[in-house]
KOLGU-843596 format. One record per residue (C-alpha): residue number from 0; residue in three letters; x, y, z. Coordinates in steps of 0.1 Angstrom, whole numbers, plus 5000, padded with zeros to 4 digits. Last residue first. Example, Ala and Ser with C-alpha at 12.3 -4.5 7.8 and 13.67 -1.06 7.14 Angstrom:
BEGIN
- n	res	px	py	pz
- 1	SER	5137	4989	5071
- 0	ALA	5123	4955	5078
This chain:
BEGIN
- n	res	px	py	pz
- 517	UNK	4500	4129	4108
- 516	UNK	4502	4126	4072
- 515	UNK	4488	4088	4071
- 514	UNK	4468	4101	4038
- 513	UNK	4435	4093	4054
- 512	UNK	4448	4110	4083
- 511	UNK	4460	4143	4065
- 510	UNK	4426	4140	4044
- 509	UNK	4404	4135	4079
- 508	UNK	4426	4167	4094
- 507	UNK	4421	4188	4064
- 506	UNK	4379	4177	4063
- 505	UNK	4376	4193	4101
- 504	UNK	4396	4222	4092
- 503	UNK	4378	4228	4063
- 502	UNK	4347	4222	4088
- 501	UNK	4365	4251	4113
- 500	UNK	4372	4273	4083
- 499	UNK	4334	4276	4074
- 498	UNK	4322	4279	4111
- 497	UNK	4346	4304	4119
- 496	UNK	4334	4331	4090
- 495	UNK	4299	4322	4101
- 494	UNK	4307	4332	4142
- 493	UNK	4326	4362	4125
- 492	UNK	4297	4373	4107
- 491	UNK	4275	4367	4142
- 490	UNK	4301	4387	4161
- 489	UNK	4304	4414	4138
- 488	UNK	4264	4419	4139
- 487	UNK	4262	4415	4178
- 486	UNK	4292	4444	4181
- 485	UNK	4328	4433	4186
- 484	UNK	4342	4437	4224
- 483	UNK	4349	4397	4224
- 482	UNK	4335	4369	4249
- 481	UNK	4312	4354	4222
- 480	UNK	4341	4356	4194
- 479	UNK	4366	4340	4221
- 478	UNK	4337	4315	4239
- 477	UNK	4336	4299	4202
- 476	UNK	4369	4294	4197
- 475	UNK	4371	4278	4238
- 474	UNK	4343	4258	4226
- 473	UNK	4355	4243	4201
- 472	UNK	4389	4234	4217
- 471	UNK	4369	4217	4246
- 470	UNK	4349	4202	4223
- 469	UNK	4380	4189	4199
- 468	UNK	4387	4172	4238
- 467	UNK	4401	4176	4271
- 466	UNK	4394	4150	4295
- 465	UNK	4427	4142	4284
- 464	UNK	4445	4169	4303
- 463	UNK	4429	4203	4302
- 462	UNK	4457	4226	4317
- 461	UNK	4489	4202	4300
- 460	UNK	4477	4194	4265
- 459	UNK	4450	4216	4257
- 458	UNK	4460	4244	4276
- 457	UNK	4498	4244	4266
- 456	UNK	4491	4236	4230
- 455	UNK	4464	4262	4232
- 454	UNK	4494	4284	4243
- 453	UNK	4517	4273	4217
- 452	UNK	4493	4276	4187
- 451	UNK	4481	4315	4195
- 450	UNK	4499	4337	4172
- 449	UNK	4541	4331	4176
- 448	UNK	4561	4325	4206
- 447	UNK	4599	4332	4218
- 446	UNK	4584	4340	4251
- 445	UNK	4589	4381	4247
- 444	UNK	4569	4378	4207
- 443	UNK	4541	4358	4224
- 442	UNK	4532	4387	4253
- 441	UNK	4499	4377	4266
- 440	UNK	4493	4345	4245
- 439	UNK	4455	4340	4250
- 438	UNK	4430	4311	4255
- 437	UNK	4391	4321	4270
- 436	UNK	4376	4310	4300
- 435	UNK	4339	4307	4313
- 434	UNK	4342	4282	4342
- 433	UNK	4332	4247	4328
- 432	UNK	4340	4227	4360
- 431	UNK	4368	4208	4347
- 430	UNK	4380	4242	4329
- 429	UNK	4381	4257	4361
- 428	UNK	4398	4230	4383
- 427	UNK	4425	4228	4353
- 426	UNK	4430	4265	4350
- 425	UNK	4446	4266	4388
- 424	UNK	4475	4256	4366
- 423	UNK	4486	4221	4382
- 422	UNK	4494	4207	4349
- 421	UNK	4509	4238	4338
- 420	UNK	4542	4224	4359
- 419	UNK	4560	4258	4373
- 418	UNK	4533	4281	4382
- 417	UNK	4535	4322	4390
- 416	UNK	4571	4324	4376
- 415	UNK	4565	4350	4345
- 414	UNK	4576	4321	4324
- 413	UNK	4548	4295	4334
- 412	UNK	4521	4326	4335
- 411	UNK	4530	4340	4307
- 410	UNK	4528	4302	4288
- 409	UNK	4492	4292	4305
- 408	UNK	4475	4330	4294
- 407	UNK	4434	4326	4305
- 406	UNK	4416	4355	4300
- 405	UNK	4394	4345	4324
- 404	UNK	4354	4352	4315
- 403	UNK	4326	4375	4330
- 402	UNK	4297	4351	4323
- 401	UNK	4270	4361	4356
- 400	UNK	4272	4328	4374
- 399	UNK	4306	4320	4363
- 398	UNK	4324	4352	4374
- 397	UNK	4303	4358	4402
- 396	UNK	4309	4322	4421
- 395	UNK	4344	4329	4407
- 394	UNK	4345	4361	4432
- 393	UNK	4328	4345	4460
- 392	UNK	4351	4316	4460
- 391	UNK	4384	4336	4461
- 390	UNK	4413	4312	4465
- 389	UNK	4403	4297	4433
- 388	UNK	4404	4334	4417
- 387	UNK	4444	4333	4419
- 386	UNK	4453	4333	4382
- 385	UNK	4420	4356	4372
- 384	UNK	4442	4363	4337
- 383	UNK	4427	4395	4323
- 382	UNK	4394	4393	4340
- 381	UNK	4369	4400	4314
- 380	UNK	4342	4425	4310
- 379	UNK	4347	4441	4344
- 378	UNK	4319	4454	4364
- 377	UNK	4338	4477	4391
- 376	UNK	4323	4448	4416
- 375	UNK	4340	4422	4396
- 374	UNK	4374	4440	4391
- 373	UNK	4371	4445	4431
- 372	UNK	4365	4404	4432
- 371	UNK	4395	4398	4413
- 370	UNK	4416	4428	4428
- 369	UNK	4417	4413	4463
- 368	UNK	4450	4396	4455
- 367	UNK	4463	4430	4451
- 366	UNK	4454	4441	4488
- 365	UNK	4473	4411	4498
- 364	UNK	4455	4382	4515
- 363	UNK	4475	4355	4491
- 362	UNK	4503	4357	4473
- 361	UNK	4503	4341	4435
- 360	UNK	4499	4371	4417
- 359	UNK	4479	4376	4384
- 358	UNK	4448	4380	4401
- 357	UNK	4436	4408	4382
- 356	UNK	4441	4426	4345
- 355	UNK	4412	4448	4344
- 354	UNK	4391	4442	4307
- 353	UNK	4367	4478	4319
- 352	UNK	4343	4488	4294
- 351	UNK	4335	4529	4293
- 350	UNK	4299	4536	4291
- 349	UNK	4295	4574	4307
- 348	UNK	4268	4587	4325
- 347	UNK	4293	4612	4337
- 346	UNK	4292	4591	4373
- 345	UNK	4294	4562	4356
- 344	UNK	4328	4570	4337
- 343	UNK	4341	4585	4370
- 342	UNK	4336	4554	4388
- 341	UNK	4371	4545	4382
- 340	UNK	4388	4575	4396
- 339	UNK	4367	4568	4429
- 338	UNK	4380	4535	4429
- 337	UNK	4418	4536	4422
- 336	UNK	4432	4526	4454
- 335	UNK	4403	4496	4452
- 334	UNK	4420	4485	4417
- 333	UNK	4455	4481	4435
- 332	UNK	4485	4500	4428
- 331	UNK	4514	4484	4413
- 330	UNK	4541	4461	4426
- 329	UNK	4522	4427	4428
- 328	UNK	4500	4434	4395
- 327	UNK	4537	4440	4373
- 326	UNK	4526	4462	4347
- 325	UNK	4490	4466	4333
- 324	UNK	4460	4492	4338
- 323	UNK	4428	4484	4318
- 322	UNK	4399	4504	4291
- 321	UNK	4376	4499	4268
- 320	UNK	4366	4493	4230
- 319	UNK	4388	4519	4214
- 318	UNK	4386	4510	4177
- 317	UNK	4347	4511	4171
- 316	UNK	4339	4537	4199
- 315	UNK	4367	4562	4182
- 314	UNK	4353	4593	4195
- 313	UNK	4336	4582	4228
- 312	UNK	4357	4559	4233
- 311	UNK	4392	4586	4232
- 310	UNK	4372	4611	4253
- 309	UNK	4363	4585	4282
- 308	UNK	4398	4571	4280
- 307	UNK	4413	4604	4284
- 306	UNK	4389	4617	4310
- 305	UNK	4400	4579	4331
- 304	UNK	4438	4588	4325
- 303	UNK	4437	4623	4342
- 302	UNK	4416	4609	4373
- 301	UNK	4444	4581	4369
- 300	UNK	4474	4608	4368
- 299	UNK	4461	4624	4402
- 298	UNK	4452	4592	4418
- 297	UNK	4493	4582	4414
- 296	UNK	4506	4561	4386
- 295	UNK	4520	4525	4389
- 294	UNK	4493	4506	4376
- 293	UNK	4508	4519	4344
- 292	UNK	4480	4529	4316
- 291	UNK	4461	4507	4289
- 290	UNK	4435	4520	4260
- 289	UNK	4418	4485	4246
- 288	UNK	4421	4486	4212
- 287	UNK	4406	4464	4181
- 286	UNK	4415	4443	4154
- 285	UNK	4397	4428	4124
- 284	UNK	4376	4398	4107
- 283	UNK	4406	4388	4088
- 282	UNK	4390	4364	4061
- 281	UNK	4389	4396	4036
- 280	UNK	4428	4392	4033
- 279	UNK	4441	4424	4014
- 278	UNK	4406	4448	4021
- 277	UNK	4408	4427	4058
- 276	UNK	4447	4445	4062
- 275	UNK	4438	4478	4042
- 274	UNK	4414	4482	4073
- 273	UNK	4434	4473	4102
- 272	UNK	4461	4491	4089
- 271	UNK	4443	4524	4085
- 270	UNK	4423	4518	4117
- 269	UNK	4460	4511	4139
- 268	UNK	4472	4544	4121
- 267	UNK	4444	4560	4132
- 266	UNK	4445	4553	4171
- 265	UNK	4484	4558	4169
- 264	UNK	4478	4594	4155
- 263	UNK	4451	4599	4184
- 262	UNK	4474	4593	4206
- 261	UNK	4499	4619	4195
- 260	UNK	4527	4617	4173
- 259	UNK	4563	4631	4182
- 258	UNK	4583	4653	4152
- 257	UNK	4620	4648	4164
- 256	UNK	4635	4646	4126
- 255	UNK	4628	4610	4123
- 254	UNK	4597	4609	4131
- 253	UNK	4581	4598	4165
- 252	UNK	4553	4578	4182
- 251	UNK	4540	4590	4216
- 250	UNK	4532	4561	4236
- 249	UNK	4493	4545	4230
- 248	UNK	4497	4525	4264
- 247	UNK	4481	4497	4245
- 246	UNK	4459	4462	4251
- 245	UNK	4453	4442	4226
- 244	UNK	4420	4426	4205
- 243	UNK	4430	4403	4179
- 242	UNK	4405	4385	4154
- 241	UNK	4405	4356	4134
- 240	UNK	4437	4337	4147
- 239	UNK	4446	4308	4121
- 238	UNK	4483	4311	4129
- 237	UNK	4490	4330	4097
- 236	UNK	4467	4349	4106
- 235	UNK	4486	4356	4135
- 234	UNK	4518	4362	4115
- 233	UNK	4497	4384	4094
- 232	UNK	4481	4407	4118
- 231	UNK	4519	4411	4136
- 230	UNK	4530	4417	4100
- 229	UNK	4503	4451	4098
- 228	UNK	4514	4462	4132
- 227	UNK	4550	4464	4124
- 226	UNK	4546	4479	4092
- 225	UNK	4529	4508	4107
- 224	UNK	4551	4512	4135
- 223	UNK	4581	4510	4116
- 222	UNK	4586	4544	4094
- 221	UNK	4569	4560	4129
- 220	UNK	4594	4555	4153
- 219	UNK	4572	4535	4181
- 218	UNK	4580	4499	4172
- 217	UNK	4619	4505	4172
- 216	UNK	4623	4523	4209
- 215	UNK	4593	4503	4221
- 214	UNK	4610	4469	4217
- 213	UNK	4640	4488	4240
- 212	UNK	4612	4496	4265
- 211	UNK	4597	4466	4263
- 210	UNK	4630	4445	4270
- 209	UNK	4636	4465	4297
- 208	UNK	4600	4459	4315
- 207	UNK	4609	4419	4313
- 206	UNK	4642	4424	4330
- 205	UNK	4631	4440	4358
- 204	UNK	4597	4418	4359
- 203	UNK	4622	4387	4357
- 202	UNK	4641	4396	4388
- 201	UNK	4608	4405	4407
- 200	UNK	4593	4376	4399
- 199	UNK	4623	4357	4413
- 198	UNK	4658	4334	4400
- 197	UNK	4653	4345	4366
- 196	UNK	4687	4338	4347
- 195	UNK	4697	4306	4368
- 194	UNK	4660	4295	4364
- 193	UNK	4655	4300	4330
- 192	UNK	4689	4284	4313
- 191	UNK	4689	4284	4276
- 190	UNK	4676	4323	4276
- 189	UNK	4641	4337	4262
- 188	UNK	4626	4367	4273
- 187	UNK	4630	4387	4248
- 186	UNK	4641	4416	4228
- 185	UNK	4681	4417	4242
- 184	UNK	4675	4380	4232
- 183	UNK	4671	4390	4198
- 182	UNK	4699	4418	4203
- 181	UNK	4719	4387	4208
- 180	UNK	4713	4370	4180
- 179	UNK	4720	4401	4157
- 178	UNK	4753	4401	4169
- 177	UNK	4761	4367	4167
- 176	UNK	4747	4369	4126
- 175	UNK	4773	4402	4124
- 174	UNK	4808	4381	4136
- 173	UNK	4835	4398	4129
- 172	UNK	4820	4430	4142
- 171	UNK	4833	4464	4124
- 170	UNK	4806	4469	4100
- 169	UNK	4779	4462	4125
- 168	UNK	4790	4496	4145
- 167	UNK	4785	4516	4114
- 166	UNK	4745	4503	4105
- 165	UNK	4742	4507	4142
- 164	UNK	4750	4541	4149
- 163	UNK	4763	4542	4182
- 162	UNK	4747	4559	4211
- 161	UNK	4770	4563	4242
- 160	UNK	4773	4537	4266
- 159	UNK	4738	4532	4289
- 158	UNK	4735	4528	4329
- 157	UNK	4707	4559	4324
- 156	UNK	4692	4567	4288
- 155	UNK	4712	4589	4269
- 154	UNK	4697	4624	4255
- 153	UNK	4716	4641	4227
- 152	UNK	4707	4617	4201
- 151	UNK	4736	4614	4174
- 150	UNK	4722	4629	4141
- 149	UNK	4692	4622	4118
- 148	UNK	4672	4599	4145
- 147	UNK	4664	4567	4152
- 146	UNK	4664	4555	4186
- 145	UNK	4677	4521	4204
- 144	UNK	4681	4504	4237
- 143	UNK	4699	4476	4250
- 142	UNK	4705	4457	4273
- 141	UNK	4737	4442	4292
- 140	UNK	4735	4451	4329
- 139	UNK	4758	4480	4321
- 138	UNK	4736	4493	4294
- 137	UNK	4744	4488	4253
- 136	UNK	4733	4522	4232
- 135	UNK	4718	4520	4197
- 134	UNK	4713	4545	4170
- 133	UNK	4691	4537	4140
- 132	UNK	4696	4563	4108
- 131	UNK	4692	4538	4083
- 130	UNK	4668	4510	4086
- 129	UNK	4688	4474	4096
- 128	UNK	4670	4477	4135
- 127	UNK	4636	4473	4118
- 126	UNK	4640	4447	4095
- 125	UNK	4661	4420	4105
- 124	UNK	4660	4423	4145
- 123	UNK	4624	4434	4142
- 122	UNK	4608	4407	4124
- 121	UNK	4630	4379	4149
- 120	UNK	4616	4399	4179
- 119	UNK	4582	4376	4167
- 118	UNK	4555	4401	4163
- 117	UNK	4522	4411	4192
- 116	UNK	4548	4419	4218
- 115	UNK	4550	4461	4214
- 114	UNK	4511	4461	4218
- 113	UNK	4502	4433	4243
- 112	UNK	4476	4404	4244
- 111	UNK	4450	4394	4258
- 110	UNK	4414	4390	4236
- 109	UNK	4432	4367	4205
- 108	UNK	4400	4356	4188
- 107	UNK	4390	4321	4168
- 106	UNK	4413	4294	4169
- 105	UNK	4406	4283	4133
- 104	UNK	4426	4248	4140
- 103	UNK	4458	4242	4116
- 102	UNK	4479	4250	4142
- 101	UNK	4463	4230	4165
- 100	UNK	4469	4202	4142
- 99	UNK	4507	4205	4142
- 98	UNK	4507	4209	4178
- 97	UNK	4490	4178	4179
- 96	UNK	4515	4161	4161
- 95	UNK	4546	4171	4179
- 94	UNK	4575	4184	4169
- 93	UNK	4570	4220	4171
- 92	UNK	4562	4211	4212
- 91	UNK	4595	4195	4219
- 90	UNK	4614	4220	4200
- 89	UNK	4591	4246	4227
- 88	UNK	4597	4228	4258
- 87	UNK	4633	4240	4269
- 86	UNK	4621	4280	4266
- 85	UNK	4583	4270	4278
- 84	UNK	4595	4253	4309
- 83	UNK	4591	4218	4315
- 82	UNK	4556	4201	4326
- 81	UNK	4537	4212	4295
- 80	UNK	4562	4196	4269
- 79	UNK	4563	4158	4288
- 78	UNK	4596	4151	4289
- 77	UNK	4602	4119	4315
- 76	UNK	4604	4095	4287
- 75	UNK	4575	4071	4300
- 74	UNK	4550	4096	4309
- 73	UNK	4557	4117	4281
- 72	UNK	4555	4093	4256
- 71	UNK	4517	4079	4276
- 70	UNK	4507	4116	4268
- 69	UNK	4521	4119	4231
- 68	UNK	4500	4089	4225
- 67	UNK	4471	4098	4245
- 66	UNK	4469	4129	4222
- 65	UNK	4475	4106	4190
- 64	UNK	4445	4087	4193
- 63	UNK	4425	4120	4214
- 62	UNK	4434	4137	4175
- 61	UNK	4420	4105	4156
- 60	UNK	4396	4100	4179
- 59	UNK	4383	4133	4176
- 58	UNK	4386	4140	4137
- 57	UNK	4357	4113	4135
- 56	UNK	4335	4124	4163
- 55	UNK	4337	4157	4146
- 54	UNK	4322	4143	4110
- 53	UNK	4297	4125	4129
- 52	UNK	4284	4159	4143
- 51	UNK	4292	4165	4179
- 50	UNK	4267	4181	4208
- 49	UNK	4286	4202	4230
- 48	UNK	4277	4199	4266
- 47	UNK	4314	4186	4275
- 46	UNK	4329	4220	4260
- 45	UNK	4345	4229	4295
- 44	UNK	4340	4199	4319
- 43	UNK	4306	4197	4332
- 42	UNK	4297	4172	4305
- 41	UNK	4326	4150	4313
- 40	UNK	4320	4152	4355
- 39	UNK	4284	4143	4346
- 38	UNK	4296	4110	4329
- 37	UNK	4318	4101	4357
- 36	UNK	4291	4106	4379
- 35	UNK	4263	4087	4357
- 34	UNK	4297	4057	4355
- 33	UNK	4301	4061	4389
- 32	UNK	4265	4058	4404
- 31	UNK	4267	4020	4412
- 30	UNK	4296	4024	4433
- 29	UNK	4271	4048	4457
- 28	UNK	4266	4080	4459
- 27	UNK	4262	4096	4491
- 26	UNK	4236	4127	4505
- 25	UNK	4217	4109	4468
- 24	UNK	4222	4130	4438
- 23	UNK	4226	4101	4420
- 22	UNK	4193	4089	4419
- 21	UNK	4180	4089	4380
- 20	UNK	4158	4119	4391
- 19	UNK	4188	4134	4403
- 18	UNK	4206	4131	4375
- 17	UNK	4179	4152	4357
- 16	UNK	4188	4182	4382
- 15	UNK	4221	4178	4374
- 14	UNK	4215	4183	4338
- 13	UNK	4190	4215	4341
- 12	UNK	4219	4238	4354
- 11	UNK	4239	4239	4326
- 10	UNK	4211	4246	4305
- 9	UNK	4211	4281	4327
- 8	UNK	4242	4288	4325
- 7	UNK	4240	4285	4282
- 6	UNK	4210	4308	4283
- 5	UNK	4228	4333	4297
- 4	UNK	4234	4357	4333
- 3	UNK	4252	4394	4322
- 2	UNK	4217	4412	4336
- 1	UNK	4236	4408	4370
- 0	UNK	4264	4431	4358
């Protein structure tokens, strides 16, 4: 870990020691220091020690222009997008005009995100659960689940009616488009009123984890699991997203007469896609895996896990870049329950990357909010999240000093209940102080999200205030290609690839201006 410490940490460090010479860093600046102060505060702030070209000085007051304008609208109206929940913000947010430019912006890489959550629900209400052969059941609490298969499945899941087939039961319903929108919701997250629906974490969890398992029961069957993939790389494509890297719990995937696919299966079928996707749109720079388990299991199941991981890198080392455990942080294990299974890889003289998910939990003193500094110590890559690592100064001391980045996720975190206004994400103080950070959706297709927009939205708008500028959003692309599990080689072509689209970008927004389209 401590041969992780850069060139750029270092450069940081020169600039307040040449403030000094200019007398600021005096035991107590006086009013005569401000403006060196306030100027220092700027280049700390993530991005702030980027140098501009006139080109991006010009597309950054006419975004800041409009920024502050949406800012001072929020102010006065009362509906500001990043202070209200994601589910009642989001009309506001497609209508604004710095949305509308993010979405044009080459974002770079996706680095959090989840396997059965990449693809708007939408995709698989109309296409997957319209194939022949697709049985669903309703549970008592009012999910779903579904399963494809030639003849009535003999298993039920518990709390569920009997399995109907679906292309049968919509023949009978009056009202089929009704239907349909409520096995969309039966996919998400996403409900008119939040708060009455998810009144705790543990509510929402509950209900979160059933909508995974009934995404699961269409994504895994094998006629869709293919097809699913290869959209999800489109719709964030679509979304100017470069490069995704996920986690997955690699779940058996089955065929229609009972056959169930192993791992390795999945593993191949996400390099087939992957590769006819970038043969079909050669911009794509590509997609990779990082092997996931339940931080629920027992030691026994981990040492089990950490062999499996270990075989499945080894023999796939350009698909499978590393390894994490996910589900609810405050009801799982924590990392230091697991720490003899996770030195394993060392032990065997194995390189296995870790990406933990840690932090994620607003209590304080628990053995789970010690997981940032543990995922430290077991030398994570990235902390997925990092939410609480301002109550942990040690830890973000390490993070920073030796460029192990947050996975930063401002939209999961708002619906998952850790922080209500994104304005006082713990982000902000990080981003002011130009902690390494990258921008992620989490679980996009559970929030009623798509590709990346909406959560950059969320960071640039609400997390980075308007101190945050087209550096910041620079450098956050930039810190996801640096940040990613791609090799040097792929990192440098992608760092090319993102340079071309981000001047396109730079000349689309000076014709949109120039033609008063924004």
């Amino acid at each position: 870990m401590f041969g992780r410490m850069t060139g750029p940490w270092v450069t940081r460090a020169v600039f307040p020691m040449w403030l000094c010479l200019l007398a600021v860093c005096r035991s107590i600046p006086t009013l005569h220091d401000r403006d060196k102060l306030m100027k220092l505060e700027q280049f700390e702030f993530t991005g702030g020690n980027l140098l501009s070209t006139e080109k991006e000085i010009r597309v950054n007051d006419i975004l800041m222009k409009i920024k502050r304008e949406e800012v001072a609208e929020g102010m006065e109206t009362g509906k500001f997008p990043p202070a209200m929940h994601f589910f009642r913000a989001k009309k506001l947010i497609e209508q604004s005009r710095v949305f509308d430019i993010l979405r044009k912006m080459p974002k770079g890489a996706a680095l959090h995100l989840h396997d059965y959550a990449l693809l708007n629900a939408e995709w698989l209400v109309k296409n997957a659960t319209y194939l022949p052969n697709c049985y669903i059941c309703f549970g008592a609490a009012g999910g779903t689940r579904f399963h494809f298969s030639l003849r009535s499945p003999q298993k039920t899941p518990a709390k569920c009616s009997q399995w109907a087939l679906l292309e049968k039961y919509r023949r009978q319903l009056k009202n089929i488009t009704e239907f349909d929108n409520s096995l969309y919701r039966n996919l998400t997250l996403v409900t008119e009123n939040p708060e009455e629906a998810y009144p705790s974490q543990n509510v929402i969890w509950g209900r979160f984890e059933d909508s995974f398992k009934a995404a699961s029961d269409l994504i895994s069957y094998a006629p869709v699991f293919k097809t699913y993939f290869y959209e999800a790389l489109r719709e964030f494509l679509r979304d100017n997203v470069l490069y995704i890297e996920f986690r997955a719990l690699l779940h058996p995937v089955y065929e229609l007469n009972g056959t169930l696919h192993d791992k390795e299966w999945s593993i191949l079928a996400y390099q087939e896609v992957t590769t006819q996707f970038r043969r079909d749109y050669p911009d794509f720079m590509g997609a990779k895996v990082i092997f996931s388990v339940p931080r629920k299991i027992n030691n026994s199941e981990m040492k089990t896990a950490m062999y499996e991981a270990m075989k499945l890198h080894t023999k796939f080392p350009e698909t499978i870049v590393g390894f994490d455990m996910v589900g609810q942080e405050d009801a799982g294990h924590p990392l230091w329950y697991f720490k003899n299974e996770l030195l394993i890889p060392t032990e065997a003289g194995v390189s296995l990357p870790f990406f933990f998910h840690a932090g994620e939990t607003d209590f304080e003193g628990t053995s789970v909010d010690e997981n940032v500094l543990d995922a430290l110590l077991l030398n994570t890559s990235r902390i997925g999240h990092g939410y609480s690592i301002n109550k942990h100064p040690t830890a973000r001391r390490i993070s920073r000093e030796f460029n192990v980045p947050l996975e930063v996720c401002p939209i999961s975190n708002q619906v998952l209940l850790l922080v209500t206004d994104l304005r006082n994400h713990p982000a902000a103080g990080l981003m002011a102080d130009g902690h390494p950070m990258v921008i992620s959706a989490d679980d996009p297709a559970m929030f009623g999200a798509r590709g990346l927009s909406y959560d950059f939205y969320e960071a640039f708008m609400g997390i980075g205030g308007l101190k945050a500028e087209l550096t910041t959003l620079k450098q956050l692309a930039l810190s996801s290609i640096k940040y990613s599990a791609m090799s040097v080689e792929m990192k440098e072509e992608s760092i090319k690839l993102w340079l071309r689209k981000w001047d396109e970008f730079l000349d689309k927004v000076l014709n949109m201006s120039m033609w008063d389209e924004l």
